[in-house]
N, C-alpha and C positions, 0 to 999 in steps of 0.2 A: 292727362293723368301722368305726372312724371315720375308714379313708383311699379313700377309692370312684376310680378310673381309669378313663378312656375313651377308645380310639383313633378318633379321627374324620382321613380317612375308616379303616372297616376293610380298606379293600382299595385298594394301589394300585400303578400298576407301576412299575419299578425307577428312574425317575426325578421321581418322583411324591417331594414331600414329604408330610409329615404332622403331630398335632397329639396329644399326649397332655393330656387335660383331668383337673386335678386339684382332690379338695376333701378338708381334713382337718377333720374335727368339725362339715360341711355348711358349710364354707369354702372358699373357693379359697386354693388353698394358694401358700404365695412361700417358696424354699429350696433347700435341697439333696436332693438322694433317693438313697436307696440300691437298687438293683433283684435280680432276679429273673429271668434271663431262660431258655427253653426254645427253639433254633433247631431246625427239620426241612427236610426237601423237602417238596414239595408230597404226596407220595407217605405223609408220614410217618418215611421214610427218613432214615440219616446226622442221629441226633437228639442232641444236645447241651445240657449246663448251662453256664451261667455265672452269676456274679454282682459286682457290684461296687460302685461310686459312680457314680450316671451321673454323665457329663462332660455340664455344664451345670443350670443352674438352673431352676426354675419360675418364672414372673411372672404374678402376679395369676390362678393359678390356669394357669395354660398351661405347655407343655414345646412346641416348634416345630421341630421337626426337617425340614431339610433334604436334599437324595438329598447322598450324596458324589459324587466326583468320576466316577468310574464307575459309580455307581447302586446301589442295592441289591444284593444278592442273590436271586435266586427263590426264594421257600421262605417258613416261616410263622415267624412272632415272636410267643411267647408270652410275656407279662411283666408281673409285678407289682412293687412297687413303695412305698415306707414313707420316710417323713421321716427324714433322717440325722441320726446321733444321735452321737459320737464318744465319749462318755464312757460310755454306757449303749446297749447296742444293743439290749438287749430293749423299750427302754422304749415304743417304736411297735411297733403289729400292722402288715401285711403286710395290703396292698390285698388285693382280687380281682383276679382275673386277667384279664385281655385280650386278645386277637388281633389282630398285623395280617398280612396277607397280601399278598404280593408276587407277581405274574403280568405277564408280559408279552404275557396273549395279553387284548382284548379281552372285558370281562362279558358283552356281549349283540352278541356279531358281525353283520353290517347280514343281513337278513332278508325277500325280499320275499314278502307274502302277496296271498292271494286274496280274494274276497269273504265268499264261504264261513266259515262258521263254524259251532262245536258249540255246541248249547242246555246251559244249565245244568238238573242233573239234577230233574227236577220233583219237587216235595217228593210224600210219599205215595207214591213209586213206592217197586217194589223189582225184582232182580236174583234169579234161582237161577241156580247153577253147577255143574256138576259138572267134578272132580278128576281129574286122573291125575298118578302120578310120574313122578320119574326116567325108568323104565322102560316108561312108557304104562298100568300100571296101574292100576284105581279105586281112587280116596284120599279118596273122603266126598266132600259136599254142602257149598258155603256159600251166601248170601243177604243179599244186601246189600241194606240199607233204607234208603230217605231218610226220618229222621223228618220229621216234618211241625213239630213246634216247635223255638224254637232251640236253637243249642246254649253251654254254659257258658262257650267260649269264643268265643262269636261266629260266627254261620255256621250251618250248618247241620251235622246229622249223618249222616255216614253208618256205618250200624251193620254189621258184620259177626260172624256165627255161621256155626258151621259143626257138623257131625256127626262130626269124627274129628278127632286131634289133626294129625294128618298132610296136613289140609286145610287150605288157606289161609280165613286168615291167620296170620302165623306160624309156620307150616308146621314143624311135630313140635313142638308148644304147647299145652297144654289153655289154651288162650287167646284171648277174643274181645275184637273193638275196635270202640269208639264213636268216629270218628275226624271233628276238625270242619274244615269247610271253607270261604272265602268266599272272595269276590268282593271285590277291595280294589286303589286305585291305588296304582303307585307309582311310581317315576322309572323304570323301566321298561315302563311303562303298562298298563293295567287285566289284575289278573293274577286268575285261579282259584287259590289258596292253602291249603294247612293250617295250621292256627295251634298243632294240635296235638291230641292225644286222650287217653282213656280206656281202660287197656286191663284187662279183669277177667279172672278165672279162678280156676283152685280151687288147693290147696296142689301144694308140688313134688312130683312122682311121684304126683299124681291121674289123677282121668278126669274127661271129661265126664257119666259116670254120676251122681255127686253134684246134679247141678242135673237130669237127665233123669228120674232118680226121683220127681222134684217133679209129673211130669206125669200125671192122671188120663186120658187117652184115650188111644189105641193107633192103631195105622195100619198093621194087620196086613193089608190087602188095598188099601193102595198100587201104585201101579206104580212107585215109587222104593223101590230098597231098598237097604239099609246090613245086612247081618250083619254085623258087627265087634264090636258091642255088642249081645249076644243081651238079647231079654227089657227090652229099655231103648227108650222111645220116642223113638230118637234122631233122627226126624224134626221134633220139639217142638223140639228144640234151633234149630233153623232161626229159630224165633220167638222164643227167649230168649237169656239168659245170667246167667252168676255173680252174684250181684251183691256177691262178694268183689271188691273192686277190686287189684290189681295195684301199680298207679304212674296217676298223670295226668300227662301231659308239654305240656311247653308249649316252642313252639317260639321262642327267645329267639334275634333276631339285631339287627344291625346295620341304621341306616336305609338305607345305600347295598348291604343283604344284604336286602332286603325282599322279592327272586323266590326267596328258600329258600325249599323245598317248592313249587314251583310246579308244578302239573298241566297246565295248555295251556299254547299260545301268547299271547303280549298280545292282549288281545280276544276271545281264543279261536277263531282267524283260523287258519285251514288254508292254510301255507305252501305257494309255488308250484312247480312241478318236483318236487315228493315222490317219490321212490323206494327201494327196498330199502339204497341207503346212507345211514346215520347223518346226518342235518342237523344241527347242533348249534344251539338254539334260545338256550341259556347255559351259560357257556363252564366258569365255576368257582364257586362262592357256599358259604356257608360258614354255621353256625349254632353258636350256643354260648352257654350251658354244655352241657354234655351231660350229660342227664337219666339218674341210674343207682339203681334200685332206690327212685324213691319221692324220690330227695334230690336234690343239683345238684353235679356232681362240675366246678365251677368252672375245671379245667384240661385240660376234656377240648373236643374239638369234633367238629361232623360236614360233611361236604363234600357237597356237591349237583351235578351236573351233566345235563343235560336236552336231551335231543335228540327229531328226527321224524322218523319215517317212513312210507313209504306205507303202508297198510291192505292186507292179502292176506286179511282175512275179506269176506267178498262185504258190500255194503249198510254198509262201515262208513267214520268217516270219517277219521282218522288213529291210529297206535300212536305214543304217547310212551314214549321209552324214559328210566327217569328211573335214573341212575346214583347209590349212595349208599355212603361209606365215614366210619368213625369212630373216637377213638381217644378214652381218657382217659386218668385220671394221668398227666399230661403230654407228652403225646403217646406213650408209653412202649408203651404198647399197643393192639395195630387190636382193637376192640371188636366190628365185622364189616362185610362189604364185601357189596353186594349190585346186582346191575342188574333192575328191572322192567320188564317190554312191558305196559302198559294198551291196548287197543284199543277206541275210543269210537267210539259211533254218533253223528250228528249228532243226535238225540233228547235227548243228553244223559245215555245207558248207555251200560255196559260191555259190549260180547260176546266178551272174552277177556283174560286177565291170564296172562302168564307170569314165570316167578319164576328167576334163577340168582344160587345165593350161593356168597362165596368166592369172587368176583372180586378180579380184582387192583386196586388202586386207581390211580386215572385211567388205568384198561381203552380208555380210549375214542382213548390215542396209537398209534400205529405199533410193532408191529402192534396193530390190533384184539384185542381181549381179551374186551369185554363181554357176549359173548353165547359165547364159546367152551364145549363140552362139551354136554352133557346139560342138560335143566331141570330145577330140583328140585323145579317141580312147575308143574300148566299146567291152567288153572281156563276154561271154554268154558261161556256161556250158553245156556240151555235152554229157560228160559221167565222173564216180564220181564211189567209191570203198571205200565201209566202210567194215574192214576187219571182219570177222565170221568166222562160221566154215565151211562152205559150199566148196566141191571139187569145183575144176574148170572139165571145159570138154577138154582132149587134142585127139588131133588130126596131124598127118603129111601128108603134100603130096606135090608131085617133082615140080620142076621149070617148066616142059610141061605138068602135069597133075594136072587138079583146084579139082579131087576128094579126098575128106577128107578120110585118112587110118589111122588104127591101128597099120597094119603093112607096111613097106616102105622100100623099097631094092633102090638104086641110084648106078652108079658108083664112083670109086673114082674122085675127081675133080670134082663132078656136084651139083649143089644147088638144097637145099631141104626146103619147109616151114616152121614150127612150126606156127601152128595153136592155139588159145588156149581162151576160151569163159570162163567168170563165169556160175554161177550156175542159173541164172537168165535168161541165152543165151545172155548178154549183150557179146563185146569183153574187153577182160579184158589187160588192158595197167601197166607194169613195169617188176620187176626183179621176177626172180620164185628159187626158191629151188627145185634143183633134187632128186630122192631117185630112185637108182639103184635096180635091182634084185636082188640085193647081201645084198640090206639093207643099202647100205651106202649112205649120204645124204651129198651137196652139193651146194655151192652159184652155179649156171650154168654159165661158165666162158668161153671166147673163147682162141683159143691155147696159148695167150699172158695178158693171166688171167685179162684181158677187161671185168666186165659183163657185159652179153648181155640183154637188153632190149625189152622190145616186145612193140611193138607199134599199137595199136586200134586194139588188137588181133593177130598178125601177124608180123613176121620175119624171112627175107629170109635169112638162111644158107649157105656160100661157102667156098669152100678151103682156101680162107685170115681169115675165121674163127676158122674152126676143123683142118687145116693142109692138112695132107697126112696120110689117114686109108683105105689102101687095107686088105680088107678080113676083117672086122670090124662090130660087130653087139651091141648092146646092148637094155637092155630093160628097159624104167624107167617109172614115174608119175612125177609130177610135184606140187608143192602149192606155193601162192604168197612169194615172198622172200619181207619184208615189209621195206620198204625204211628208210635205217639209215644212221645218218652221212659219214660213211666207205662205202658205195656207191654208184657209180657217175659210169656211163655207158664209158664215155671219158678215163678213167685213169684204169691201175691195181689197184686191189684190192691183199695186204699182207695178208695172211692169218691170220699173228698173231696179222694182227691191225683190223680184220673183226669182227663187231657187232655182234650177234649170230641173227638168225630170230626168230621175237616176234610173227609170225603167229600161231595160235591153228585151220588152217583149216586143215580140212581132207584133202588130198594127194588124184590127182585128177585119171583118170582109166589109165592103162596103156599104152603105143604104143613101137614098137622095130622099132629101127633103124639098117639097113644093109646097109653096105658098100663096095660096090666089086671092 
C-alpha cells in the first residue's frame, strides 16, 4: 500500500481541530486527495458513505483541518484516502483507513483517589472458578494462571482454560486465551493494560475432548466434579490447552487511545466515595483495526468504556466494570457488545467475573443499560495460590484405600493417588516439581512426558500413566512446578524447550512409592 494516513489526535471534541499525516511511496505527500469517507454516531447508528475530492490540499505531507463554524459533529469519521488522479483514477491504491472520533464529553473526567491500591497479579499465582449461567446453574471450571515468563507481547500472561465450553472464557467457545498484560505510561498515567492475546481451540463444532484425551491420569475421586464430558479428564483441562491457535490479536490504537483495554485505575488507585453507582473512570477510547479471524479488517473498530464500583464481595478491593462494543466492514455491522464486572482483591486476584452480552452500545447513558437482564454467566473464586515459600503436605494412598500414607506399596498395573495440600491445608491445584532421593529434581511427567496436573488436590495414577514398573520403589518430595508458557497438561513437554521452575518453596516431606 504506498499511501499510509494518520489522524493525529484520534479523538477530539467538536471544536477541536485536527491533522491528517500523509506519506505516498514513504513520502510526505503535497497535492490533491480524493477520499473515502464512512460517518456514524457514536452508537454506530445513522451510518453513511460518501466520497469525493477533499476540499484542500496536503503540504509537505500534512492536511490541517480546522472545527467549522459550529463544530463538528458527534459521531465517528472513518476515511481513507489516495492521490487525485483526473485522467486515470485507478492508477493510485486507496490508503488504509483511519478514525477520528468526536465527543464532547471529557476522556478521563477529574477523578479523586485514595491511597489504597491493588497489587499487580504475582507471577506464578493462579485463580479457580467455578461457573453458573444465565439461570444460576453449574457451567464448568476455569483457572487463571499467571505465567511466570513473558509474554510475546510484552507483559505478562494470564492464561485461561476452562472444562466446558459454556464456561468463561468466551463463554459457548471451545476456546481458551493467553491473554497479555502490562503495566505501561501513558498521558493518562501509569495504566495496567492488555496489549492483546492468544486465543486457541479446536475446529468449529468440536469439543474440548480432543486435547482432554491427551491426558494420561484420571480424577475419579475429586471433589470437583464436571459430568458433562463423561469418561474425559476434563479436570486436566484446567492445566492445558489447544495448541491449535485460533487468531493472535494485537491491540492497535492510537497514542492519545493508549487507556484501550485498560483494567484499573491510573496507578491502580481505588477511587474515593465508591458505591453501587457506576463511577466512570474513562469516558470513551477506541482501538482499531479490528482483529477478524486471524487478519486485520482495517475498517472495522472497537470502543472501550471503563468504570468503578464499590466491591459487595467481602475482603475485595473494587469491581471494574469494563464496557466493550465493536463493529467492522465499515462500521456496517455491531460485531458484539458486551459489559464485564471483574472483582479484584487487593492481592492482586480475582474473586468474581460476571459477564452480560448483547448490550446496547454506550449502555452506560440514561437510562442505564449495562448491566440490565440476566448474566450470561457469573464465574466466583474458590480456591487461589499466591506462590511463597511454604512446603506443600504430600501424601499417597491406593485406589481401595482413602487412608493417607507415607509409605505405599500397589501392584504393578493398579492406581494409586497423589494426594497433595498447601501449607495452609487448602488443596493445592497444578504442576509440581519432583526431587528424588538421589537429589535429582524434575518437571513430574507421565511415561509419554504429558505433565501431570493435580487437580483440587488430587490425582489418580494408572498404568496409561507410569507404564509397566515390576519391582519399583522410589522416594521423593514435591514443590509447585509454577505455570509457564512450556506447560500445558494436554501436550509433551521437550526438555530443551522446558522453562526452568521460578518456585523458592521449600520442598514438601517425603513419601516412597513401591511397586510390585
Amino acid at each position: 500500500m504506498p499511501t499510509q494516513i494518520k489522524i493525529v489526535p484520534g479523538k477530539i471534541t467538536p471544536n477541536q481541530g485536527y491533522t491528517v499525516e500523509i506519506t505516498h511511496n514513504g513520502k510526505n505527500y503535497n497535492g490533491a486527495l480524493d477520499y473515502e469517507l464512512t460517518t456514524a454516531k457514536l452508537d454506530f447508528s445513522d451510518r453513511q458513505d460518501s466520497s469525493g475530492v477533499w476540499q484542500g490540499t496536503a503540504t509537505n505531507g500534512k492536511l490541517i483541518v480546522s472545527p467549522p463554524k459550529n463544530g463538528f459533529p458527534i459521531g465517528i469519521y472513518m476515511v481513507r484516502l489516495k492521490p487525485q488522479n483526473e485522467s486515470d483514477q485507478n492508477k493510485f491504491e486507496w490508503s488504509n483507513f483511519d478514525v477520528l472520533v468526536v465527543d464532547d464529553l471529557p476522556t478521563a473526567p477529574p477523578v479523586q483517589y485514595t491511597d489504597q491500591k491493588v497489587n499487580l497479579p504475582p507471577l506464578g499465582s493462579y485463580m479457580l472458578f467455578k461457573n453458573y449461567d444465565s439461570q444460576g446453574a453449574f457451567a464448568g471450571y476455569t483457572r487463571i494462571d499467571i505465567e511466570t515468563d513473558p509474554c510475546d507481547l510484552g507483559g505478562y500472561t494470564m492464561r485461561f482454560t476452562k472444562t466446558r465450553n459454556s464456561a468463561y472464557w468466551n463463554q459457548g467457545h471451545a476456546s481458551q486465551l493467553r491473554w497479555c498484560v502490562k503495566e505501561e505510561n501513558t498521558p493518562q498515567g501509569k495504566l495496567l493494560l492488555s496489549s492483546g492475546g492468544t486465543i486457541y481451540g479446536v475446529e468449529e463444532g468440536g469439543s474440548l475432548n480432543k486435547t482432554a484425551k491427551e491426558i494420561k491420569v484420571t480424577y475419579q475421586r475429586s471433589k470437583l466434579q464436571d459430568n458433562e464430558l463423561e469418561d474425559v479428564a476434563t479436570q486436566g483441562m484446567l492445566g492445558g490447552f489447544s495448541t491449535e491457535k485460533f487468531t493472535t490479536d494485537s491491540y492497535w490504537k492510537d497514542e492519545d487511545m493508549a487507556a484501550h483495554y485498560s483494567l484499573l485505575p491510573p496507578d491502580r488507585k481505588i477511587p474515593k466515595n465508591l458505591s453501587s453507582t457506576p463511577l466512570t473512570i474513562f469516558e470513551l477510547l477506541f482501538g482499531h483495526p479490528l482483529h477478524d479471524n486471524g487478519g486485520h479488517d482495517e475498517s472495522g473498530m472497537d470502543m472501550w468504556h471503563l468504570e468503578a464500583l464499590k466491591s459487595l464481595v467481602s475482603g475485595s478491593a473494587i469491581t471494574m466494570r469494563y464496557v466493550e462494543y465493536a463493529a467492522g466492514s465499515r462500521l456496517s455491522d455491531l460485531r458484539w457488545s458486551v459489559t464485564e464486572d471483574w472483582t479484584w482483591r487487593f492481592d492482586g486476584l480475582l474473586s468474581q467475573i460476571t459477564q452480560w452480552r448483547d448490550v446496547e452500545p454506550k449502555c452506560w447513558e440514561s437510562p442505564y443499560q449495562c448491566s440490565a437482564g440476566q448474566p450470561k454467566v457469573r464465574v466466583e473464586l474458590f480456591d487461589w495460590y499466591i506462590p511463597d515459600e511454604e512446603p506443600l503436605v504430600l501424601r499417597l494412598r491406593s485406589a481401595t484405600d482413602p487412608t493417607n500414607k507415607k509409605d505405599l506399596t500397589i501392584k504393578n498395573g493398579k492406581e494409586y493417588d497423589l494426594w497433595v495440600k498447601k501449607s495452609d491445608g487448602r488443596p493445592y491445584s497444578g504442576f509440581l516439581e519432583f526431587q528424588t532421593s538421589s537429589g535429582s529434581r524434575l518437571l513430574w511427567r507421565d511415561k509419554d512426558n504429558h505433565p501431570i496436573y493435580v487437580s483440587n488436590g488430587l490425582v489418580t495414577v494408572g498404568p496409561a500413566a507410569y507404564g509397566s514398573l515390576p519391582n519399583w520403589s522410589l522416594t521423593f518430595c514435591v514443590r509447585p512446578y509454577l505455570t509457564c508458557s512450556s506447560l500445558n497438561s494436554a501436550y509433551p513437554v521437550d526438555l530443551n524447550n522446558l522453562y526452568p521452575n521460578k518456585s523458592s518453596a521449600a520442598f514438601s516431606n517425603t513419601v516412597t512409592l513401591n511397586i510390585t
